[in-house]
Chimera marker file (.cmm) of the C-alpha trace (Angstrom):
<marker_set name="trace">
<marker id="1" x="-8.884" y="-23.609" z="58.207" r="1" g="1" b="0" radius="0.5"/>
<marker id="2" x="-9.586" y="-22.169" z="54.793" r="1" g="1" b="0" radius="0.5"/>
<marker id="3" x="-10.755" y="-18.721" z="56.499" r="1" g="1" b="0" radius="0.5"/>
<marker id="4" x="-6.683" y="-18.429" z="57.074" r="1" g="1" b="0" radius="0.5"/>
<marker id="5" x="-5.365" y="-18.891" z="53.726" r="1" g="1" b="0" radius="0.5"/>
<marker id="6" x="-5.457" y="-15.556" z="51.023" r="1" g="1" b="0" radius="0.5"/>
<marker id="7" x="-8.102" y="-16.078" z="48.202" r="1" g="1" b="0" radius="0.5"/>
<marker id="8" x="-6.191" y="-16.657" z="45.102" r="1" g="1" b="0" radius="0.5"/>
<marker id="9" x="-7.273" y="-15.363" z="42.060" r="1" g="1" b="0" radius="0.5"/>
<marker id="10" x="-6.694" y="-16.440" z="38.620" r="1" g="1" b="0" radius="0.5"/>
<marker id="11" x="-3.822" y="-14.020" z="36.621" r="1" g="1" b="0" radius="0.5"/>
<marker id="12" x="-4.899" y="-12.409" z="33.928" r="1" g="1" b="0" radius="0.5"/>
<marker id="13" x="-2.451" y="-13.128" z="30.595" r="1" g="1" b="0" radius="0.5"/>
<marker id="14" x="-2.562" y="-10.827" z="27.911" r="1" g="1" b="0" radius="0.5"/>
<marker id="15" x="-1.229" y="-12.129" z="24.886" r="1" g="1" b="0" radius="0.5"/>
<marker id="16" x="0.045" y="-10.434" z="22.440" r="1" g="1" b="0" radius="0.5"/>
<marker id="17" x="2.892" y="-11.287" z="19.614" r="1" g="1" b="0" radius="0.5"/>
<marker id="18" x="4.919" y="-13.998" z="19.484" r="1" g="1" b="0" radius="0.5"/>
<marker id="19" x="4.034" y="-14.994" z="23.051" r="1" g="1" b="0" radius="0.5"/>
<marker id="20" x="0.817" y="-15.813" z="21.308" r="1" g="1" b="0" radius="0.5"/>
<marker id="21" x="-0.516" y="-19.240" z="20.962" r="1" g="1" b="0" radius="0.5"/>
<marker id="22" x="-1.027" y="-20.868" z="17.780" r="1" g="1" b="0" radius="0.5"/>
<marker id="23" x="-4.263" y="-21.821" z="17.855" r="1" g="1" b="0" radius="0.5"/>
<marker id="24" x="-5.233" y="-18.089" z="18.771" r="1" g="1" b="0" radius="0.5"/>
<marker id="25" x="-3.214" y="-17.246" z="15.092" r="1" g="1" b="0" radius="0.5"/>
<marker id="26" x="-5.143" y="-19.828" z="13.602" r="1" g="1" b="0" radius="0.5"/>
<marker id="27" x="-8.643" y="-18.902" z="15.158" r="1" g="1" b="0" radius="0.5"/>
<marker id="28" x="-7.722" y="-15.486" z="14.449" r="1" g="1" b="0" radius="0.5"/>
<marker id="29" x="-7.002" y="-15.952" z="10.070" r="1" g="1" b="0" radius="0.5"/>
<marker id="30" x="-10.150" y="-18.253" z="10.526" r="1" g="1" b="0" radius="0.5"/>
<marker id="31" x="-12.223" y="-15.508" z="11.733" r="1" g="1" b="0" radius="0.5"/>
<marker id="32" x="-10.900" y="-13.377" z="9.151" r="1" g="1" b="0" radius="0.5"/>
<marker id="33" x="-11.486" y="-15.204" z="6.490" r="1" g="1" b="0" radius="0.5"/>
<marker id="34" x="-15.357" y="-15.902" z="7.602" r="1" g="1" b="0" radius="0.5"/>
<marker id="35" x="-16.087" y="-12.226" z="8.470" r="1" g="1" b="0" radius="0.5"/>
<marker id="36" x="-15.021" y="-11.646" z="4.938" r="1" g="1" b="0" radius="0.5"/>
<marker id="37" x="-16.941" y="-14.292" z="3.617" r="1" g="1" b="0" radius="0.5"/>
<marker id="38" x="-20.196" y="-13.366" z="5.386" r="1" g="1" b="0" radius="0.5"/>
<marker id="39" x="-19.457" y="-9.639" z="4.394" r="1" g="1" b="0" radius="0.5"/>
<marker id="40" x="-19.322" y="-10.142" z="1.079" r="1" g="1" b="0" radius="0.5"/>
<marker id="41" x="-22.333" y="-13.017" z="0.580" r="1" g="1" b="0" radius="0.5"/>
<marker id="42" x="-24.404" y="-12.970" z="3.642" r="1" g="1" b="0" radius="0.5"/>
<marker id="43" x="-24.812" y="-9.194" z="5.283" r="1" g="1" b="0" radius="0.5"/>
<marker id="44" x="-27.182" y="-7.509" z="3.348" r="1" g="1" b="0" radius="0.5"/>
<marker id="45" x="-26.994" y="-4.253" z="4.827" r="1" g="1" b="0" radius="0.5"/>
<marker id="46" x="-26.118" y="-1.950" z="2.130" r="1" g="1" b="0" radius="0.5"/>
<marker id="47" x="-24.201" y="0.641" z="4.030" r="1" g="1" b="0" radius="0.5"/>
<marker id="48" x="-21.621" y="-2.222" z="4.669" r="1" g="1" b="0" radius="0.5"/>
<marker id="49" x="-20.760" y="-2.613" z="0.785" r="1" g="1" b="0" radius="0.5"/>
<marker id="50" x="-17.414" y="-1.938" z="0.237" r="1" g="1" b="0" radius="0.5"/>
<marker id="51" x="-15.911" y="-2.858" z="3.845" r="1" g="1" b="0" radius="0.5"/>
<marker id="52" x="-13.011" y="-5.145" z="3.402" r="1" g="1" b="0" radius="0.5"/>
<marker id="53" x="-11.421" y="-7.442" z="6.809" r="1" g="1" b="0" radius="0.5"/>
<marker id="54" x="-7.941" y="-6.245" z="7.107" r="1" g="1" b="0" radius="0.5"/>
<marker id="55" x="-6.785" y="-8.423" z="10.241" r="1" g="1" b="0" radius="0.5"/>
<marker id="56" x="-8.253" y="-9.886" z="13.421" r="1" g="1" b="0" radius="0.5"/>
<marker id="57" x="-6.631" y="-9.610" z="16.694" r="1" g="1" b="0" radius="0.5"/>
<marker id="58" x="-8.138" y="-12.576" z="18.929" r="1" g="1" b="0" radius="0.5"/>
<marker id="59" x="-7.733" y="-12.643" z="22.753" r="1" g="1" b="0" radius="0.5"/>
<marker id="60" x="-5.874" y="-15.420" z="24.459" r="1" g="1" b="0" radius="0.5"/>
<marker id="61" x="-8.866" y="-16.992" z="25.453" r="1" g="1" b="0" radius="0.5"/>
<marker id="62" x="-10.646" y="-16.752" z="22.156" r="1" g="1" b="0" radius="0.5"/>
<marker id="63" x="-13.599" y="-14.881" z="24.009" r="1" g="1" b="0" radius="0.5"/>
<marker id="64" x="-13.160" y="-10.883" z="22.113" r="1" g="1" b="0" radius="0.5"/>
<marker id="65" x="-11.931" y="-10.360" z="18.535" r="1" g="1" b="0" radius="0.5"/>
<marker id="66" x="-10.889" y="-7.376" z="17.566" r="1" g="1" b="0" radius="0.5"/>
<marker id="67" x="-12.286" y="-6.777" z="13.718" r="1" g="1" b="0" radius="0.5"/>
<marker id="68" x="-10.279" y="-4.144" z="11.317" r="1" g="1" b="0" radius="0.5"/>
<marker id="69" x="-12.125" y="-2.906" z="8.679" r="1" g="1" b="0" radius="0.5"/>
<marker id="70" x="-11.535" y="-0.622" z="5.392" r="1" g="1" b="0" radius="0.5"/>
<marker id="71" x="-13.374" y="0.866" z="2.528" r="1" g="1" b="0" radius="0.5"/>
<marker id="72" x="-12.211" y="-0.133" z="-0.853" r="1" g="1" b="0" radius="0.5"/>
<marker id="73" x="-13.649" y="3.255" z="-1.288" r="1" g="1" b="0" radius="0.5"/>
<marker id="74" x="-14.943" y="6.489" z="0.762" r="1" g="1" b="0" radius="0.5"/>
<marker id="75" x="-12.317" y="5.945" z="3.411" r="1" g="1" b="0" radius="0.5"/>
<marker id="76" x="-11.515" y="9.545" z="4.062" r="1" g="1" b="0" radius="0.5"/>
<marker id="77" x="-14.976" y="10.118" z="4.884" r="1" g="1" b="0" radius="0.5"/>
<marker id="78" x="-15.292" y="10.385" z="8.884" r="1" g="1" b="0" radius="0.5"/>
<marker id="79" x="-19.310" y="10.036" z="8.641" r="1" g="1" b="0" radius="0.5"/>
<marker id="80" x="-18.963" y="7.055" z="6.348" r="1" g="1" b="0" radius="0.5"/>
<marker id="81" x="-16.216" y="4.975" z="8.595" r="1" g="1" b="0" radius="0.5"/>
<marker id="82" x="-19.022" y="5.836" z="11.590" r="1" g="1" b="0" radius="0.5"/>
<marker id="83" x="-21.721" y="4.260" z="9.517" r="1" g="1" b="0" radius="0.5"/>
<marker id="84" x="-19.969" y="1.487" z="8.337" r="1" g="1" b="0" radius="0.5"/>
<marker id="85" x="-18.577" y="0.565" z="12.129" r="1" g="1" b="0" radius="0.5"/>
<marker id="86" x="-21.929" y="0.907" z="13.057" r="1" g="1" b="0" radius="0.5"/>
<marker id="87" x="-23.988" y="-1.210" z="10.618" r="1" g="1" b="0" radius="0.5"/>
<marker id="88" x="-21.192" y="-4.169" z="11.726" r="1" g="1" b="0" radius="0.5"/>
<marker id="89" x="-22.149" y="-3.698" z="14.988" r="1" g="1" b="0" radius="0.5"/>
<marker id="90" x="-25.649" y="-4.040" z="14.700" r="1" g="1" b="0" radius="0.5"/>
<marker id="91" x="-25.103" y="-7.336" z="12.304" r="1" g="1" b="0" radius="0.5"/>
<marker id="92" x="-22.662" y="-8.349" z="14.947" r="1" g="1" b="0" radius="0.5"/>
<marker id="93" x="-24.821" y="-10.882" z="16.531" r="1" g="1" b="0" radius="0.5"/>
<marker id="94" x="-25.477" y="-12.598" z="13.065" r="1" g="1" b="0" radius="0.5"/>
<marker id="95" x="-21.714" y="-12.814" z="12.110" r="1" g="1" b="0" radius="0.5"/>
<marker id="96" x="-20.572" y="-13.911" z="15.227" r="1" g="1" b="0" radius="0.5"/>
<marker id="97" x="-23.250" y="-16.933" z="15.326" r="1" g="1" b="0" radius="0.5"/>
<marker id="98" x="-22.150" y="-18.237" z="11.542" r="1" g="1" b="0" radius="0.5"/>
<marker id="99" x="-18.392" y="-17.648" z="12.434" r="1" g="1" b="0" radius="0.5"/>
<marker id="100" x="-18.742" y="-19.614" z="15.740" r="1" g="1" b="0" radius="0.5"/>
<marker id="101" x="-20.725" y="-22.783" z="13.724" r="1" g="1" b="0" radius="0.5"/>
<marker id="102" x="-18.462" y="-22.793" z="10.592" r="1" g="1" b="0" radius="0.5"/>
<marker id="103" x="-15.172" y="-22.488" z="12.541" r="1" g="1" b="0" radius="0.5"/>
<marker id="104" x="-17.202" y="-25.257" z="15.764" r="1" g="1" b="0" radius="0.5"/>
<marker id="105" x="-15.571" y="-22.988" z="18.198" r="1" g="1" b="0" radius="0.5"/>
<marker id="106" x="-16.553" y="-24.115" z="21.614" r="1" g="1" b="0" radius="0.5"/>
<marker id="107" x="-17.689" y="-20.406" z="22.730" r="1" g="1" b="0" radius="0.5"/>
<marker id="108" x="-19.206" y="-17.865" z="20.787" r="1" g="1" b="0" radius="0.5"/>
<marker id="109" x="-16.278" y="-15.030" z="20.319" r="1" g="1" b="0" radius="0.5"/>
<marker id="110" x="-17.296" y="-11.488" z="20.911" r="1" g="1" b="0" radius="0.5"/>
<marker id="111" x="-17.008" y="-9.139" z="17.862" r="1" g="1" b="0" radius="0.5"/>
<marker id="112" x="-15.779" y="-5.918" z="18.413" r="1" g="1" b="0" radius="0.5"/>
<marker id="113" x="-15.543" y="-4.137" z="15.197" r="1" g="1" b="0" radius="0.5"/>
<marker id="114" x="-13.151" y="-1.160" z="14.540" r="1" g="1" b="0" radius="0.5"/>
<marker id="115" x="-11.878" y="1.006" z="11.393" r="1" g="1" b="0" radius="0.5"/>
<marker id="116" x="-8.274" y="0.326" z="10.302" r="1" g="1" b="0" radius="0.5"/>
<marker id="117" x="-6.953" y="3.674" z="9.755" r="1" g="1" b="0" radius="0.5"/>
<marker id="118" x="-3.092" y="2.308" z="9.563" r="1" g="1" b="0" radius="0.5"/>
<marker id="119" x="-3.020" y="2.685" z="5.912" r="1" g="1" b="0" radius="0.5"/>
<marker id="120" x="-4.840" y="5.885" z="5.599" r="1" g="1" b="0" radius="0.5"/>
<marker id="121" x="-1.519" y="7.042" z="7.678" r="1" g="1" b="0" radius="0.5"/>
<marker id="122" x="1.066" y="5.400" z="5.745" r="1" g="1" b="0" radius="0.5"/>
<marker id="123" x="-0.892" y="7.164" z="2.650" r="1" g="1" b="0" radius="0.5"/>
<marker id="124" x="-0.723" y="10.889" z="4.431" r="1" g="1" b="0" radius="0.5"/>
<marker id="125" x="2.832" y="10.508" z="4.759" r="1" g="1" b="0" radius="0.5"/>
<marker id="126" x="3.705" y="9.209" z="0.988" r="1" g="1" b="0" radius="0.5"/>
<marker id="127" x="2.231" y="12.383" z="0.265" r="1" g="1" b="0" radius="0.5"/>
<marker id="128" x="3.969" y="14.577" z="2.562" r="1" g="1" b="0" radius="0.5"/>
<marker id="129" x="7.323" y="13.169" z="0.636" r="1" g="1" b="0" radius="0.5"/>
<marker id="130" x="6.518" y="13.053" z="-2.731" r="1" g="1" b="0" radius="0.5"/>
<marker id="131" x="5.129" y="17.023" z="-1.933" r="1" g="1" b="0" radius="0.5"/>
<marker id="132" x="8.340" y="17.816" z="-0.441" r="1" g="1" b="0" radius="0.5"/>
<marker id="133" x="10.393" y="15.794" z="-2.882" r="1" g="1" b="0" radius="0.5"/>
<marker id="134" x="8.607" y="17.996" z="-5.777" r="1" g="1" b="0" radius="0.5"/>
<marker id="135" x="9.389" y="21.123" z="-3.871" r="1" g="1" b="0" radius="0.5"/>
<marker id="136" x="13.288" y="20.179" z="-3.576" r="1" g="1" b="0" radius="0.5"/>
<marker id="137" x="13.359" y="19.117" z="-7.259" r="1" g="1" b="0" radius="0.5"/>
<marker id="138" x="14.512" y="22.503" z="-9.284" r="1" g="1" b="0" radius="0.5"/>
<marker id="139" x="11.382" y="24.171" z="-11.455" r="1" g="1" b="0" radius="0.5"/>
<marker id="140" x="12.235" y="23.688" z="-15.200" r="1" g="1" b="0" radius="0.5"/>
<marker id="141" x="11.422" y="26.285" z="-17.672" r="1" g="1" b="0" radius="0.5"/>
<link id1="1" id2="2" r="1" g="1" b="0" radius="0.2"/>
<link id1="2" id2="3" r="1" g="1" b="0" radius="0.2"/>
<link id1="3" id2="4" r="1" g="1" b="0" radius="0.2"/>
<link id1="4" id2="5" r="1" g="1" b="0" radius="0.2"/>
<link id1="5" id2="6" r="1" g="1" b="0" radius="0.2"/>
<link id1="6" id2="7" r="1" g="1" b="0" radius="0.2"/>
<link id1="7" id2="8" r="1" g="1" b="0" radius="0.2"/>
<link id1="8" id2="9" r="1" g="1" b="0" radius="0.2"/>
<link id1="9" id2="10" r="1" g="1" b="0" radius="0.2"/>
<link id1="10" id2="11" r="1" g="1" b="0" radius="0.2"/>
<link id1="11" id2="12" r="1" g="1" b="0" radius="0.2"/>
<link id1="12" id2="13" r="1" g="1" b="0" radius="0.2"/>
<link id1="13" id2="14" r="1" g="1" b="0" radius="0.2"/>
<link id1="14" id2="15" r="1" g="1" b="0" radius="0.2"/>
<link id1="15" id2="16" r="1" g="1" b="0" radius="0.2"/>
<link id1="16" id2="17" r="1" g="1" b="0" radius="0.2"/>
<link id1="17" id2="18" r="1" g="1" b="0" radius="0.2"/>
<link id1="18" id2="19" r="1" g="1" b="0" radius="0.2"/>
<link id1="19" id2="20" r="1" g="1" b="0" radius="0.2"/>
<link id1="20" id2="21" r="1" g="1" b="0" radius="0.2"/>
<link id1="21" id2="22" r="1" g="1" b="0" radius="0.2"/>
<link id1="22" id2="23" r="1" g="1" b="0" radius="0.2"/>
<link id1="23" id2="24" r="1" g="1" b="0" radius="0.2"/>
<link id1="24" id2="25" r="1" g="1" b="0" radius="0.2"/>
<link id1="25" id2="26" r="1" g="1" b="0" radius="0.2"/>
<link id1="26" id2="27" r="1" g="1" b="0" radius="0.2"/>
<link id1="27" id2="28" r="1" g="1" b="0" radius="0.2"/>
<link id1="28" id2="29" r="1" g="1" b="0" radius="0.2"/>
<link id1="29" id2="30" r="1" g="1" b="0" radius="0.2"/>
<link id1="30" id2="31" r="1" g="1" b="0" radius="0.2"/>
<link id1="31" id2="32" r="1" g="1" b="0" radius="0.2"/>
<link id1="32" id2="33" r="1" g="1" b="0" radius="0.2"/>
<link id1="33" id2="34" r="1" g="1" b="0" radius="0.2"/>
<link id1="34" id2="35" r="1" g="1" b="0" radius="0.2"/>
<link id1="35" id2="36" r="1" g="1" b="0" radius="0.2"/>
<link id1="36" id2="37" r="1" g="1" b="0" radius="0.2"/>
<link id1="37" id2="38" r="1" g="1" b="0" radius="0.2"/>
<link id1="38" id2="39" r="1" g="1" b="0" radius="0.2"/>
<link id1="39" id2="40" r="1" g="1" b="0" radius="0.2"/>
<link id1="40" id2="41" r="1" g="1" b="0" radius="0.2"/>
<link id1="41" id2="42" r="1" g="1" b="0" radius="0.2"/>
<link id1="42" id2="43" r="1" g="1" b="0" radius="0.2"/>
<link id1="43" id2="44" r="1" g="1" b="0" radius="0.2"/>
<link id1="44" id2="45" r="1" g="1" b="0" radius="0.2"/>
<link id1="45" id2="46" r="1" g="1" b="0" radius="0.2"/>
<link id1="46" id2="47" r="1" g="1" b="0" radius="0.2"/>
<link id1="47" id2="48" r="1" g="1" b="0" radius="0.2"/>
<link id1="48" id2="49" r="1" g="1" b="0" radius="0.2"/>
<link id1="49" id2="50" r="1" g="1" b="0" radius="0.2"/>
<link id1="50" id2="51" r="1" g="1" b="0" radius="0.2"/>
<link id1="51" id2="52" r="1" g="1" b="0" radius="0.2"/>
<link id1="52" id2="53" r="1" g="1" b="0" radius="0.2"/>
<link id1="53" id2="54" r="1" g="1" b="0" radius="0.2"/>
<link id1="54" id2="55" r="1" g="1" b="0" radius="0.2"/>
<link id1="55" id2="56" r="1" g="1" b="0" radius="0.2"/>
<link id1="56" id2="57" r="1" g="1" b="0" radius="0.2"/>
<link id1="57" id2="58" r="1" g="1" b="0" radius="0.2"/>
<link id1="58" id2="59" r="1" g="1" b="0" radius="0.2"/>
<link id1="59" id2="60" r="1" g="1" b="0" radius="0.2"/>
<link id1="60" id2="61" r="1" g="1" b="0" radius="0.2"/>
<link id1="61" id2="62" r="1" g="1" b="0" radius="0.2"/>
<link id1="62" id2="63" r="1" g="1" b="0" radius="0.2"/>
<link id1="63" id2="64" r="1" g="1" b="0" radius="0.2"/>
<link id1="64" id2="65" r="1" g="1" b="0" radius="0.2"/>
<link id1="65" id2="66" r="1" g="1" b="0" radius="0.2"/>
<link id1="66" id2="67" r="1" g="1" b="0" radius="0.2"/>
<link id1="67" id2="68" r="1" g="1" b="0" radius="0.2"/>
<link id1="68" id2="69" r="1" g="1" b="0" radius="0.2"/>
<link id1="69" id2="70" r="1" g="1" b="0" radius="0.2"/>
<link id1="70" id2="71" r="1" g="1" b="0" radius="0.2"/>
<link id1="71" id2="72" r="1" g="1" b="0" radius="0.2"/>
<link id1="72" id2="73" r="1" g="1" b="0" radius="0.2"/>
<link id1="73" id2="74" r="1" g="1" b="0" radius="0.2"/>
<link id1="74" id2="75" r="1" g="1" b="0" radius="0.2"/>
<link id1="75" id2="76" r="1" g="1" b="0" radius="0.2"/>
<link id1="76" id2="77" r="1" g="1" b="0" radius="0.2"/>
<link id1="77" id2="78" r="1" g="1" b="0" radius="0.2"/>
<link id1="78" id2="79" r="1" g="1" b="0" radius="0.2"/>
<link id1="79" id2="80" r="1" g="1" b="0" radius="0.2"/>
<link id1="80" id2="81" r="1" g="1" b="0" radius="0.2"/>
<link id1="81" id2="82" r="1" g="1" b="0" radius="0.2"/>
<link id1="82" id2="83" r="1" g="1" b="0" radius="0.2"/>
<link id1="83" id2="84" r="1" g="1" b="0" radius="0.2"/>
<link id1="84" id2="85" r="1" g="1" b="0" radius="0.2"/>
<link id1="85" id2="86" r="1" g="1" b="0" radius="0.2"/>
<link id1="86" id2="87" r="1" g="1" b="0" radius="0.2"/>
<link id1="87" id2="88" r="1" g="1" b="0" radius="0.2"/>
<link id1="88" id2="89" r="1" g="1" b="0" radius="0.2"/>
<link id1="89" id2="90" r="1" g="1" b="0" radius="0.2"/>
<link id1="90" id2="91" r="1" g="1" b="0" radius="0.2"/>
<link id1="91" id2="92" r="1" g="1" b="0" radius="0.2"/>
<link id1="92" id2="93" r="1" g="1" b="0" radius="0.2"/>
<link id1="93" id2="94" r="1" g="1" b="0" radius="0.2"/>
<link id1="94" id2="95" r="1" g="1" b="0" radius="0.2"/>
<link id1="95" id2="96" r="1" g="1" b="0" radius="0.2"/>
<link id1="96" id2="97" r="1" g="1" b="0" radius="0.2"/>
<link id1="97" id2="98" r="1" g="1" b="0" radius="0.2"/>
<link id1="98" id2="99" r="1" g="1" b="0" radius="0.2"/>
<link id1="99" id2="100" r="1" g="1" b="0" radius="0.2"/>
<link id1="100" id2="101" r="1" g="1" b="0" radius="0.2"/>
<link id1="101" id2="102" r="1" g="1" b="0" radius="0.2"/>
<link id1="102" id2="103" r="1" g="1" b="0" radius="0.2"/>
<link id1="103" id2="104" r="1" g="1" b="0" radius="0.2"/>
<link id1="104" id2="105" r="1" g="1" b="0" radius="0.2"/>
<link id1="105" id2="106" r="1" g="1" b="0" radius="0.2"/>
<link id1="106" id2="107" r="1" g="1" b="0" radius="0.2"/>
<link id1="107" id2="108" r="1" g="1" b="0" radius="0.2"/>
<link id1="108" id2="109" r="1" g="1" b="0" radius="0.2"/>
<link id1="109" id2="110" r="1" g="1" b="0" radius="0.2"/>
<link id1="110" id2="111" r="1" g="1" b="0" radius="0.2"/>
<link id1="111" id2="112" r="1" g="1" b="0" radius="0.2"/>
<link id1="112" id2="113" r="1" g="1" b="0" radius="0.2"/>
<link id1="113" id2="114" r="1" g="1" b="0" radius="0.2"/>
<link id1="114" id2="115" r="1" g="1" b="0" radius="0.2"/>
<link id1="115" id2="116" r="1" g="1" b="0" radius="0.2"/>
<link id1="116" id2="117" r="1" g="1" b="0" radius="0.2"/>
<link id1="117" id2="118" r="1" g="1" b="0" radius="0.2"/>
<link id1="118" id2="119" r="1" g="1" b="0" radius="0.2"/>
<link id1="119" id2="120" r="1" g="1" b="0" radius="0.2"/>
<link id1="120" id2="121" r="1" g="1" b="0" radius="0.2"/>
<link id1="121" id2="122" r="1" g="1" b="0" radius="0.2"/>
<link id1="122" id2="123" r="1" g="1" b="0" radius="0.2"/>
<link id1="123" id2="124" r="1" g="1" b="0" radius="0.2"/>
<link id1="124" id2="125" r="1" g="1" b="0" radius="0.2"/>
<link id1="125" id2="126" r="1" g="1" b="0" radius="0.2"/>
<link id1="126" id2="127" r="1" g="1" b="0" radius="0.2"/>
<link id1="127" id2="128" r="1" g="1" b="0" radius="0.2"/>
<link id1="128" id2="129" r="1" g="1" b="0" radius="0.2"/>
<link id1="129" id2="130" r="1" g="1" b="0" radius="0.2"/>
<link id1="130" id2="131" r="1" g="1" b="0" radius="0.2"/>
<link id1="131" id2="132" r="1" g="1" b="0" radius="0.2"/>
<link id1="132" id2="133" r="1" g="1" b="0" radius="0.2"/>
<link id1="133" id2="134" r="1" g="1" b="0" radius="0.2"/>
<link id1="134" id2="135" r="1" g="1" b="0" radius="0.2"/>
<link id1="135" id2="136" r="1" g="1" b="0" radius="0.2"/>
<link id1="136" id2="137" r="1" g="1" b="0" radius="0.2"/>
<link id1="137" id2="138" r="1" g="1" b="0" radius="0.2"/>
<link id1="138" id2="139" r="1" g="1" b="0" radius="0.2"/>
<link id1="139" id2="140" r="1" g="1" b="0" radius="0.2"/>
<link id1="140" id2="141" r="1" g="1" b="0" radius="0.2"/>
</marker_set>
């Protein structure tokens, strides 16, 4: 009677840290290093010059990565992160082909490409110190 007996449905794991597999780390540094790559040699949209991979977060089953990106330069620029999130999306398709044949990943992993604003943070704040460490300091004539 297989009418009787509840469905069962597959869990869900999300994976994140240590609990992470190692050959989701290693997928993960190999699709850095090949969205770099293709960044710098193959895309030849011009309002991605300048965007630098700063990490890849992978999902446990290697079907969605997460891309961080920076500008060497222009960073502060709202409009300009926009653009250059953008023209990775539209050369997603293209980057995600080449990384799947040059790593021979069995599926094709999604690309889902977002700005790394971590260090523009950490910057702010260095800032905010060194300002209020000059205004503790005593003026000198």
């Amino acid at each position: 009677m297989a009418g009787d007996r509840p469905e069962r449905r597959p869990e869900k794991r999300v994976e994140k840290g240590p609990a992470k597999g190692l050959r989701a780390r290693r997928v993960e540094e190999g699709v850095r290093v090949e969205v770099a790559s293709l960044l710098t040699d193959e895309v030849k949209d011009p309002r991605v010059a300048g965007a630098i991979v700063t990490r890849v977060e992978m999902a446990g089953d290697l079907r969605v990565a997460r891309v961080h990106v920076r500008l060497l330069e222009g960073g502060d620029d709202l409009a300009r992160r926009r653009e250059v999130v953008e023209a990775l999306r539209r050369a997603s398709g293209m980057l995600r082909r080449e990384v799947t044949q040059r790593l021979g990943l069995r599926y094709a992993p999604e690309l889902k490409f977002q700005y790394d604003d971590g260090v523009d943070h950490v910057t702010n704040v260095e800032r905010v110190l060194a300002e209020i460490e000059a205004e503790r300091k005593p003026n000198k004539p």
